[in-house]
N, C-alpha and C positions, 0 to 999 in steps of 0.2 A: 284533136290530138289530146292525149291525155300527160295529165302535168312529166308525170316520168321520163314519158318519148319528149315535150316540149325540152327538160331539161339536157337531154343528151342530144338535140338537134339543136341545142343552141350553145353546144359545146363545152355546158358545165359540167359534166360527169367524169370523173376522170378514173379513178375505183369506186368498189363498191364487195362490201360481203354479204351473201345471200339477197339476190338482185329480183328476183321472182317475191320473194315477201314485203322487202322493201318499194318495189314495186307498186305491189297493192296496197300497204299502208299509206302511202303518199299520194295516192289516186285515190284514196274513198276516205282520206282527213284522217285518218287515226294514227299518225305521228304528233309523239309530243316531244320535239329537239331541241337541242341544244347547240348555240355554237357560243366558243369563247372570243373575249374582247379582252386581252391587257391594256390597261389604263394607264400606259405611257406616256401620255400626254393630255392638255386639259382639250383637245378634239379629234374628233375621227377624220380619217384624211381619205383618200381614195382608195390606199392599198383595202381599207374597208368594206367599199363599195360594193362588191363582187357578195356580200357576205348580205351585208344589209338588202339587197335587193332577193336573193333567194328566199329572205325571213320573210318579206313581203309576198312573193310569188306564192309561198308552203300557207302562208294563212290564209291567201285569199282561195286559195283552195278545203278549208276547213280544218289545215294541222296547227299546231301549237306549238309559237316560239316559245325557248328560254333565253336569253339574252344572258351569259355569264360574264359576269366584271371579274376578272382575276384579279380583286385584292388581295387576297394569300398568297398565289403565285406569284404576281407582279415584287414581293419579297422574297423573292429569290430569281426569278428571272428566266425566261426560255432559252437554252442555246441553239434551238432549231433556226436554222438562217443565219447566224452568227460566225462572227470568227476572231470575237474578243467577249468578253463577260460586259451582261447589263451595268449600268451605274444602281447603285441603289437608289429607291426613295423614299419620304415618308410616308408615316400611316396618313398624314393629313393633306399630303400633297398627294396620293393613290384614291383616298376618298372626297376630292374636291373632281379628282377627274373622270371618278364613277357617275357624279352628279351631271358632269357636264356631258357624258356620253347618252346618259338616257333623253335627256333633251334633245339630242339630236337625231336620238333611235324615233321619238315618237311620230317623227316625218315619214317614217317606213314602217313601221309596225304598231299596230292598235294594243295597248296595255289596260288590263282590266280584267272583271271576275270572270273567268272564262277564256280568257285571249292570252295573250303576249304575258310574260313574265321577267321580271328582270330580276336576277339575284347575282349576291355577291358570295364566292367562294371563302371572301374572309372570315363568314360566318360561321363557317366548321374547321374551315382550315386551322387558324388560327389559335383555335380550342384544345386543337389535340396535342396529346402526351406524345411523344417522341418514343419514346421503348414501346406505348401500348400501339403506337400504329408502325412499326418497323415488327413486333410480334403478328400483326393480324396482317399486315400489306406486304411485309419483305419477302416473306416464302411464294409470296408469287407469280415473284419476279425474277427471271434468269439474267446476271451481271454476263454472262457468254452472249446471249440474245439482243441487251441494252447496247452493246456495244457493236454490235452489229447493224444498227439500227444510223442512220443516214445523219441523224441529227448530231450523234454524239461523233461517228465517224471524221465528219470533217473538224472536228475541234481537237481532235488526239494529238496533232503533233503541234498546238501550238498551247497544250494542255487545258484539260476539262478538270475544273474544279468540284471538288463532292458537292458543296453547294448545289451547282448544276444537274450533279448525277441525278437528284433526289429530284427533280422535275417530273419524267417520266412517271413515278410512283402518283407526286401529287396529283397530275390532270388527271392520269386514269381514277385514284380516288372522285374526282369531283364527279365521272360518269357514275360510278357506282353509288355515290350517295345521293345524287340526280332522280337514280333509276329507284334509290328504295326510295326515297322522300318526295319527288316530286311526279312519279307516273314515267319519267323520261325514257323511251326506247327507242332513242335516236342519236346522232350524235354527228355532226359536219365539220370539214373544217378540209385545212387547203393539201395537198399533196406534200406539205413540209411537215404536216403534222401526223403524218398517215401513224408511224411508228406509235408515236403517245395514243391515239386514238384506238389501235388495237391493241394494246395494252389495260386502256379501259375496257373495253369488248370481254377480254381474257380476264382479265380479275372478275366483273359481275357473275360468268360463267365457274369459275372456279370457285368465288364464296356462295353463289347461292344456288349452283348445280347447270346443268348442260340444258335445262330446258328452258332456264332464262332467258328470255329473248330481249337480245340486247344488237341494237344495229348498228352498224359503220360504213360513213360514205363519206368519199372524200373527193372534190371539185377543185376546176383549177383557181381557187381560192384564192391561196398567198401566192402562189409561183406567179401568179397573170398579175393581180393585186397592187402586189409589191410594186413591181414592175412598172406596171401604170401609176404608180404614188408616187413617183420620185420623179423632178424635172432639173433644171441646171439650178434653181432656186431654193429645192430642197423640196420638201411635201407639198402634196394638194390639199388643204386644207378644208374641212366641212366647213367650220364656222368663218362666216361671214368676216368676221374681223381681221380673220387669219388669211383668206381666202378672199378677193371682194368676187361676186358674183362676177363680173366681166373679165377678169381673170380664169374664173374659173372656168365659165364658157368659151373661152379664149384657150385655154389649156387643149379641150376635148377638141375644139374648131381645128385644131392642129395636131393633132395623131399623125401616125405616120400611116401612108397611104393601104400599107401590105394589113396594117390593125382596124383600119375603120371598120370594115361590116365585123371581123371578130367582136368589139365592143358593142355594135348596134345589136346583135344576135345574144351578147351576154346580161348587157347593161340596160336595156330597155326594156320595154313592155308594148313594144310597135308587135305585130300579130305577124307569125312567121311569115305568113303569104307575103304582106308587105314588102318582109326583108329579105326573101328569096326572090321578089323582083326585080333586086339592087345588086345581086349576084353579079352581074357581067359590065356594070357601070364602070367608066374606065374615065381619066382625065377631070374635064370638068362637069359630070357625074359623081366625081367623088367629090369633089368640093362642095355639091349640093348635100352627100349623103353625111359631110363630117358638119354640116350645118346642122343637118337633122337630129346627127347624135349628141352634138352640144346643145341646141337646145332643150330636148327633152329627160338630159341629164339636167342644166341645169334648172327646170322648171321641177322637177322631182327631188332636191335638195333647198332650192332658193324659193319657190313657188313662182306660180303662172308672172306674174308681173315684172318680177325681176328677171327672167329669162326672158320677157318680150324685151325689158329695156337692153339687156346684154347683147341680144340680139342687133338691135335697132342701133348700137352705139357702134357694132364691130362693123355693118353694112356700111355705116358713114364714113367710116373713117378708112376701109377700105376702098370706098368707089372715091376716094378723094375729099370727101365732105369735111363739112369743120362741127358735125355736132359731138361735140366730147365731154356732154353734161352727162352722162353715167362711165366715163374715162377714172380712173382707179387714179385718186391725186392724192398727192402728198403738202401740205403746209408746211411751209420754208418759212422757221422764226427769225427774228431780225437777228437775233446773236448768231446765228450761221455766215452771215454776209458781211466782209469784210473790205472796207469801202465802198459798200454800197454795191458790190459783188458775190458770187459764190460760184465758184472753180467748176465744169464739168463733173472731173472726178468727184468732189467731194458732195455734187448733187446729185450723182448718181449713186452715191452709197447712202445718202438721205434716203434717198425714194426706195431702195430697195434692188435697184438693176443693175449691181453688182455688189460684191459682198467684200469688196475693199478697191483702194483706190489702183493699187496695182492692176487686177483682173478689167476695172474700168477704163483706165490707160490704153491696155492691150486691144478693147472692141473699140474706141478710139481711133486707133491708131491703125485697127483694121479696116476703117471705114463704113463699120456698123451701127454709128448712130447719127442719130438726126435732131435735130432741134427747130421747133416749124417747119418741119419738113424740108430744112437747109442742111446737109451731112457738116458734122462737123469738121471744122479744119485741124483743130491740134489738139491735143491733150490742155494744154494751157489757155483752150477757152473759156472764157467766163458769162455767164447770164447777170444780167443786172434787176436789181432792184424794180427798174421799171419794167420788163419783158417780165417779174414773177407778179407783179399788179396785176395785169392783163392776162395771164397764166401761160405758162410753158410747156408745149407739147413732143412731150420724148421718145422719140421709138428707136429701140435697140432691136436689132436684126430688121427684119422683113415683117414680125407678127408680134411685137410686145410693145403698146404704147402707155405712156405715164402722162400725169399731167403734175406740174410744181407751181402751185400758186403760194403769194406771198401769205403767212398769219398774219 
């Protein structure tokens, strides 16, 4: 199967302009694309995922990522997805989290003379004159069109800032000075971005004439993405520090039943045959196959060892076992315990398994957690001193355990 068919039988294709050329560029390597990354945070989190695995799939094919860090953009902000304006940040807090993103791209994609590129948009963005690029970029672009356009629609009635407006001009800039400065005649990105990305399409076409070939394809990118980034805790985290590896696998081990082969089919690199086998797996068939896709997610983020231990820690702790040395713990300082105690709630907003003492009360009091595998009795329980020496094992619901040993 040739990479084009892989990608639309494993259900990343979602549009596409001129589908026959694009086709053949991306089957015989002569794509050199680009997808963008805002550097919102100092890590990439799973809504990413979907993004960074295609750059891998297109190179190991023979195309050529660009990796775009939106530090220019990221100072003003996308409202695509939105239904409140970005926070701003700074230039030094946007370029600490540029740094921290290519570190975690180099897990997926090979950088080097010839390969993979990473560039930052703040490089021209940033440069340009305000009247000389609203003279050379505003004419066009139709304000009847822009508004039309899905991104800005959903923000009209709770108002779209000019700020904002000026987005659309900038990404499509960034395709066209891509296309004249770096070879770029690609350009991907999720179904929220469709609008900006033909935008870029249309300007290249317009300043440098109708036989510029300049491509657009867009995948279920951010709409799947997103989606899958976000849990009761808030993001999935790349970095380890944010994310521990048994968590993370622990995340994927738990999809919901109707997603698993969608992810295995998107997220992986198992060989279609494989995954067309697991088509009709039903009950516990799919608990073997959300094994399969957590772990080769997380040995593809974490590496081979950390996924065997992720592995190896969820198995015990589910068949009943007591091995919880790769268990995701937290260190309880002595100034937390008072008398020589620390309250449930207040340990559970330590460790993380709830995000205040209210919300921890509530699974409490629902009967959702457990402490050694004993449910707790009330809100007003307390762990002592001596059970966090020995360490304390916490599971909230059915599939999230913590361990709280004493500092």
């Amino acid at each position: 199967m040739k990479l084009y068919d892989e990608l639309v039988a494993r259900g990343l294709i979602a549009q596409v302009t001129n589908e026959e050329e694009i086709r053949e560029m991306i089957d015989n390597g002569k794509a050199t694309f680009y997808i963008g990354f805002d550097p919102t945070a100092d890590s990439l989190h799973v809504g990413h995922f979907m993004a960074l695995c295609l750059m891998k799939r297109l190179q190991m094919a023979g195309n050529k990522p660009i990796a775009l860090i939106g530090g220019g953009t990221a100072m003003i902000g996308d409202p695509s997805g939105r239904t409140d304006m970005r926070s701003m940040m700074t230039k030094e807090v946007i370029d600490h989290n540029c740094a921290c993103f290519k570190k975690q791209m180099e897990r997926f994609i090979e950088f080097g003379e010839g390969k993979a590129q990473m560039v930052n948009n703040a490089d021209w963005l940033l440069n340009l004159n305000y009247v000389d690029f609203i003279r050379e970029i505003g004419g066009c672009f139709s304000v009847n069109n822009m508004l039309r356009a899905e991104c800005f629609k959903q923000r009209m009635e709770k108002g779209l800032s000019f700020l904002e407006f000026n987005y659309m001009p900038m990404q499509s800039y960034d395709f066209y000075y891509l296309f004249q400065h770096y070879g770029c005649n690609m350009q991907f990105g999720g179904n929220d971005q469709w609008s900006n990305m033909l935008g870029g399409t249309e300007l290249i076409r317009r300043k440098l004439g109708k036989d510029a070939h300049a491509m657009t394809i867009t995948l279920l990118l951010n709409s799947e993405g997103k989606k899958m980034g976000k849990t009761a805790k808030g993001a999935v985290w790349l970095d380890p520090n944010k994310t521990t590896p048994f968590d993370f696998y622990q995340y994927w081990r738990n999809v919901e039943d109707a997603d698993v082969l969608k992810c295995i089919r998107m997220l992986t690199f198992l060989p279609m045959e494989q995954i067309d086998a697991m088509a009709d797996w039903k009950d516990a068939q799919l608990n073997v196959a959300k094994e399969i896709l957590a772990y080769e997610l997380t040995k593809l983020v974490h590496g081979e060892e950390e996924a065997d231990k992720a592995q190896a820690a969820a198995k015990a702790l589910f068949v009943g076992g007591g091995d919880d040395a790769n268990m995701p713990t937290t260190e309880i300082t002595a100034d937390k315990l008072t008398d020589g105690k620390i309250g449930i709630l207040n340990l559970m907003v330590a460790c993380g398994l709830a995000p205040s003492n209210k919300q921890a009360r509530q699974l409490v009091e629902q009967g959702g957690v457990l402490v050694n595998d004993e449910k707790v009795p009330s809100a007003q329980f307390a762990v002592t001193e001596e059970m966090l020496k020995d360490g304390v094992k916490i599971r909230k619901g059915k599939k999230v355990f913590h361990k709280a040993v004493l500092a």
